[in-house]
N, CA and C atoms as an extended XYZ file, in Angstrom:
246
Properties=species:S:1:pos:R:3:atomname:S:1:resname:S:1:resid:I:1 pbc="F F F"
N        -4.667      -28.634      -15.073 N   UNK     1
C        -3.715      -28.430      -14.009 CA  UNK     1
C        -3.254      -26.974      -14.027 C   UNK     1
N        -3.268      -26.189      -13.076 N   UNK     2
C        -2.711      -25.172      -12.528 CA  UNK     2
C        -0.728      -24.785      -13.237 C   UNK     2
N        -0.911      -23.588      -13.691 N   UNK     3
C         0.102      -23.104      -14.152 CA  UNK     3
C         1.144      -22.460      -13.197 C   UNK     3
N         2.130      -22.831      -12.085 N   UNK     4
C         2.406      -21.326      -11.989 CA  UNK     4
C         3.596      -20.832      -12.116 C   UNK     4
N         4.036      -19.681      -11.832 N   UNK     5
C         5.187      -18.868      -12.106 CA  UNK     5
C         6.490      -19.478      -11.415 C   UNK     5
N         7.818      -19.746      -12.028 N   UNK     6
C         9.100      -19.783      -11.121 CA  UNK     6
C         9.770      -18.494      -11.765 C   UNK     6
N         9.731      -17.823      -10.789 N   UNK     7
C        10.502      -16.643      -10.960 CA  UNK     7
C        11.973      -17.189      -10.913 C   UNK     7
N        13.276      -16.228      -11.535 N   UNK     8
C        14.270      -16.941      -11.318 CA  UNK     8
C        15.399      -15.547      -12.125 C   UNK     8
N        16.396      -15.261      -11.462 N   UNK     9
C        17.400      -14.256      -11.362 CA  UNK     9
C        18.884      -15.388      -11.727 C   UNK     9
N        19.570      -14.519      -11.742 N   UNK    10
C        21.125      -14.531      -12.437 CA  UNK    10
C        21.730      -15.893      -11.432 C   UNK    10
N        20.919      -15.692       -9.787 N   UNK    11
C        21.854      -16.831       -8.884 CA  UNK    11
C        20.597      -18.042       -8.085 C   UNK    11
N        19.233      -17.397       -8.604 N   UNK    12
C        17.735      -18.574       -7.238 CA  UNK    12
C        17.147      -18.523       -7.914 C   UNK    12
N        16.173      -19.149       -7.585 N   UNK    13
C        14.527      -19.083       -8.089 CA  UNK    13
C        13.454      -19.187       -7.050 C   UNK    13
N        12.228      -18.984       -7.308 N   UNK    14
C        11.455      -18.853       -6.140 CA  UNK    14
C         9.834      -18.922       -6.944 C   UNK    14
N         9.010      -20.023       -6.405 N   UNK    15
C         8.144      -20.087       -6.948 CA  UNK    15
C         6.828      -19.445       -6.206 C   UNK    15
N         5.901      -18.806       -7.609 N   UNK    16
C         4.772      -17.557       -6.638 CA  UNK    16
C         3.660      -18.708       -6.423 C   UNK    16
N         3.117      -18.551       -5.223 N   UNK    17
C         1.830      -19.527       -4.730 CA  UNK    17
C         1.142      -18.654       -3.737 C   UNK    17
N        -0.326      -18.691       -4.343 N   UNK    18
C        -1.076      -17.766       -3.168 CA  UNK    18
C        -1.150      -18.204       -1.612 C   UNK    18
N        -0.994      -17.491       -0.989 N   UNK    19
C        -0.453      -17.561        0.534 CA  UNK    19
C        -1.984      -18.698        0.988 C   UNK    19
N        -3.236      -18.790        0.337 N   UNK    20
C        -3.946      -19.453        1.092 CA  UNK    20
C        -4.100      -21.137        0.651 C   UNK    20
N        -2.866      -21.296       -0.446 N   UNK    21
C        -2.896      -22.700       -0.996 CA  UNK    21
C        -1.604      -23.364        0.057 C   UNK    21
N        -0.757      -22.663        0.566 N   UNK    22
C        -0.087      -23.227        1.687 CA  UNK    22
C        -0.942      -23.472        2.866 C   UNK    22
N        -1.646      -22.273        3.095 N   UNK    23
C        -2.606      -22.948        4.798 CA  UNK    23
C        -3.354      -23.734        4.423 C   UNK    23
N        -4.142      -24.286        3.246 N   UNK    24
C        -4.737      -25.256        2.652 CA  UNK    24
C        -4.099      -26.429        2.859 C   UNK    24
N        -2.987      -26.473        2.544 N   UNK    25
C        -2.212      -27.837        2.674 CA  UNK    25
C        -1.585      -27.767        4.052 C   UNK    25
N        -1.594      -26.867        5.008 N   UNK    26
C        -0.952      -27.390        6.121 CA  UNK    26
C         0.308      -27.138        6.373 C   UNK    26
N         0.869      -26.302        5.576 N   UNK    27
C         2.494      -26.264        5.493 CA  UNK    27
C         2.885      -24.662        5.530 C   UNK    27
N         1.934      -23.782        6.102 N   UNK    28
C         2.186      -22.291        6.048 CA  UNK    28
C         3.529      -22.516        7.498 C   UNK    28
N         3.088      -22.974        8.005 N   UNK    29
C         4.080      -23.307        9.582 CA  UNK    29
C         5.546      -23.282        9.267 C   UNK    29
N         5.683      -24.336        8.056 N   UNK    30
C         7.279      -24.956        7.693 CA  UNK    30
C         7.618      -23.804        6.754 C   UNK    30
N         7.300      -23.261        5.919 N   UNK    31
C         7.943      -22.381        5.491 CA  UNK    31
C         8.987      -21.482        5.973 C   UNK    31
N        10.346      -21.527        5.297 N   UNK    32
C        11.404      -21.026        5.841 CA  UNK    32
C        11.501      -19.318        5.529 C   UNK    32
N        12.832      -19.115        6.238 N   UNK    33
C        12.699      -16.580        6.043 CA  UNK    33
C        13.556      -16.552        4.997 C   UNK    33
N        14.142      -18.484        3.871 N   UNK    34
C        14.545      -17.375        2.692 CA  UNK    34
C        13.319      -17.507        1.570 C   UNK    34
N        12.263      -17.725        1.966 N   UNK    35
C        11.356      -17.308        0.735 CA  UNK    35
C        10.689      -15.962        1.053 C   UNK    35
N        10.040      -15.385        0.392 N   UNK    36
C         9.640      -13.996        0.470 CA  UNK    36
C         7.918      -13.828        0.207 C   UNK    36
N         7.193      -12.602        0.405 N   UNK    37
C         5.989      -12.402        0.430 CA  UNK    37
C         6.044      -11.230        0.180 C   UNK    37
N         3.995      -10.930       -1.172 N   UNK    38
C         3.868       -9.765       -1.024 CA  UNK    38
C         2.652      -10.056       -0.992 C   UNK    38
N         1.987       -8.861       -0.923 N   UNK    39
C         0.236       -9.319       -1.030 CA  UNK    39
C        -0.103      -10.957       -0.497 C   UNK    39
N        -0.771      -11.124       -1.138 N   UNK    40
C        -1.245      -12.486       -1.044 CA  UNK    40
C        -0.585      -13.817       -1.836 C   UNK    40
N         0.941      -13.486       -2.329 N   UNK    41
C         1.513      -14.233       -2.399 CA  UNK    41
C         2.760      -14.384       -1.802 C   UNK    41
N         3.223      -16.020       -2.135 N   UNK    42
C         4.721      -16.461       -1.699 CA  UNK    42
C         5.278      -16.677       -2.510 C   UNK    42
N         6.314      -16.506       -2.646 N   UNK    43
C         7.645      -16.965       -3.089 CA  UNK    43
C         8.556      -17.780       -2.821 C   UNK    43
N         8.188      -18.605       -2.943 N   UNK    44
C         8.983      -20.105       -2.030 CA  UNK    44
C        10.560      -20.530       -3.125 C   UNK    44
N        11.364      -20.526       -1.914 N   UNK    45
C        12.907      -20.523       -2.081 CA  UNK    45
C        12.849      -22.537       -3.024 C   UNK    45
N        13.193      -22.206       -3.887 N   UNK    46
C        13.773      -23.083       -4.779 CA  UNK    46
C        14.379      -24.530       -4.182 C   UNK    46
N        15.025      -24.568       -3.041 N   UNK    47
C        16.125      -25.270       -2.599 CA  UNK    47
C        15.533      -25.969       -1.691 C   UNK    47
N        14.589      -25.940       -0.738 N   UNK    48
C        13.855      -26.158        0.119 CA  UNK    48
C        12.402      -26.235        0.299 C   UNK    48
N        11.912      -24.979        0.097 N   UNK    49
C        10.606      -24.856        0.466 CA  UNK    49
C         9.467      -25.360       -0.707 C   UNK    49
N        10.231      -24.864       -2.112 N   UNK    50
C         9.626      -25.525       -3.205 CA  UNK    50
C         9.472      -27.076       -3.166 C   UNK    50
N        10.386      -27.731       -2.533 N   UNK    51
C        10.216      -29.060       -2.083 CA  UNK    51
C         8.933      -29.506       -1.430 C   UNK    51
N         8.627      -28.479       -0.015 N   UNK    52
C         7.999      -28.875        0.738 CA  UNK    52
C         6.411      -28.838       -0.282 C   UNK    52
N         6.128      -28.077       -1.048 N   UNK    53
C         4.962      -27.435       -1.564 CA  UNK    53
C         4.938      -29.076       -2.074 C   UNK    53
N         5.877      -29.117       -3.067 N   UNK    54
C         5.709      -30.261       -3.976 CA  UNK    54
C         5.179      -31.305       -3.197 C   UNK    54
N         5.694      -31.864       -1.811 N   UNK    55
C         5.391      -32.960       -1.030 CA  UNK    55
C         4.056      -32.852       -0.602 C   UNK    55
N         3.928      -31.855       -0.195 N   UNK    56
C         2.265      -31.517        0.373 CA  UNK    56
C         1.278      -31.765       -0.494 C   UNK    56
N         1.711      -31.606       -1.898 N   UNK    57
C         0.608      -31.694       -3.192 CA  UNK    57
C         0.538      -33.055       -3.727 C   UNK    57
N         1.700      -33.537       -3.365 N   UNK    58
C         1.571      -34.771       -3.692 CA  UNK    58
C         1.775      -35.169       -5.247 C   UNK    58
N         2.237      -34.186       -5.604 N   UNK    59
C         2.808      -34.303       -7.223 CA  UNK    59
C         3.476      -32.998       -7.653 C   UNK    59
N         4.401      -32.896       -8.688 N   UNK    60
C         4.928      -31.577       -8.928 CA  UNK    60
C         4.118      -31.161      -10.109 C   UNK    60
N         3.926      -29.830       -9.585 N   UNK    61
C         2.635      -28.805      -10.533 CA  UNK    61
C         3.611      -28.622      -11.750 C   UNK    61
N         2.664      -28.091      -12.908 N   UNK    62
C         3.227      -27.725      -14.053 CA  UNK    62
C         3.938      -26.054      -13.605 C   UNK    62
N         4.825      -25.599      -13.889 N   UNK    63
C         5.868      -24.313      -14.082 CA  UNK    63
C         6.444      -23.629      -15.079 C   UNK    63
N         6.017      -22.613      -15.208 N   UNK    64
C         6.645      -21.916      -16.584 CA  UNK    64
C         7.815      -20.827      -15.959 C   UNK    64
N         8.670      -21.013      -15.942 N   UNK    65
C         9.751      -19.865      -15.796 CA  UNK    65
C         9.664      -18.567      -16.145 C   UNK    65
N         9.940      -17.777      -15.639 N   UNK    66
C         9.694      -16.162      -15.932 CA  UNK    66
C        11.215      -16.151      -15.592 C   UNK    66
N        12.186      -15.180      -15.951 N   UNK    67
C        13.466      -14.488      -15.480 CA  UNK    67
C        13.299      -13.005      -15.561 C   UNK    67
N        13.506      -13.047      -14.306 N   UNK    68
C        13.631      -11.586      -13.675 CA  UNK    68
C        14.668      -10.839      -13.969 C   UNK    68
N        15.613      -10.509      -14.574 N   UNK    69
C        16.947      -10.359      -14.723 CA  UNK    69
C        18.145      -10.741      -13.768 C   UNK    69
N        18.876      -10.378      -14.173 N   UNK    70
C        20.132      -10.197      -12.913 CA  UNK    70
C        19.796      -10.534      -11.842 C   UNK    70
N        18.993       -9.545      -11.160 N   UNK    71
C        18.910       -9.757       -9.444 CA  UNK    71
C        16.646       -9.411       -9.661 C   UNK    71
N        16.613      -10.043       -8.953 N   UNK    72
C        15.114      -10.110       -8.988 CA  UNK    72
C        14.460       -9.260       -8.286 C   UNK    72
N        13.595       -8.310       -8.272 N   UNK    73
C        12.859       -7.601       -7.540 CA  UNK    73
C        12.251       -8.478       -6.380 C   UNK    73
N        12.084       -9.907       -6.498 N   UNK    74
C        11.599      -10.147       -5.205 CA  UNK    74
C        12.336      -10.402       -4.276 C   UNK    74
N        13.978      -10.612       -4.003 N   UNK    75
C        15.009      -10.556       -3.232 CA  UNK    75
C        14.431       -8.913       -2.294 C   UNK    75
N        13.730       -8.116       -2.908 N   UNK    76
C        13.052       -6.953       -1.872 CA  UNK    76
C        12.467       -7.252       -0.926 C   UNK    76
N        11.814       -8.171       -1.488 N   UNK    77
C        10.205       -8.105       -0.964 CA  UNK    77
C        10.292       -8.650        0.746 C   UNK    77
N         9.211       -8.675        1.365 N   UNK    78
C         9.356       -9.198        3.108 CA  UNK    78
C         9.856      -10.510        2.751 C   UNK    78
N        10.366      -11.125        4.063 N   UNK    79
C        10.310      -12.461        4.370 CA  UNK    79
C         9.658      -13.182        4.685 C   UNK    79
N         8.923      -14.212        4.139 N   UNK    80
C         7.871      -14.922        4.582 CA  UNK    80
C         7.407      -15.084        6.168 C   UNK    80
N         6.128      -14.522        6.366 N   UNK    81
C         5.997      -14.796        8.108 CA  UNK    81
C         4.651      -15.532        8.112 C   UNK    81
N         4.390      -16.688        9.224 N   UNK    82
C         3.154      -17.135        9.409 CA  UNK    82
C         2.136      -16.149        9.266 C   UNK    82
């Protein structure tokens, strides 16, 4: 099973998933503007969207936490767009 990252700062978290495992599952559409993007990944907002991933997969993936400090460099990054 697939490892991946929950990034996670002083106040969210946001989990990284390559942008083509959402259009895979069908759910690039629902993704909301508080998760974020760079390259070829997402960052899916903790509260919501990490939900949706989970539902689409049909089971919750294994996650290893990373902490970003304080405030996270990906609070920079764009806002997720189709």
């Amino acid at each position: 099973m697939k490892t991946y990252n929950l990034h996670i700062d002083a106040a969210h978290g946001w989990l990284a998933v390559p942008t083509w495992e959402l259009t895979d599952l069908g759910i690039e559409n629902n993704i909301s503007k508080f998760s974020y993007q760079s390259d070829c990944i997402a960052y899916l907002e903790q509260d919501c969207d990490l939900a949706k991933f989970i539902k689409a997969k049909g089971e919750t993936p294994a996650m290893k936490e990373v902490y970003d400090g304080k405030v996270s460099a990906i609070r920079d990054f764009e806002r997720f767009s189709k």
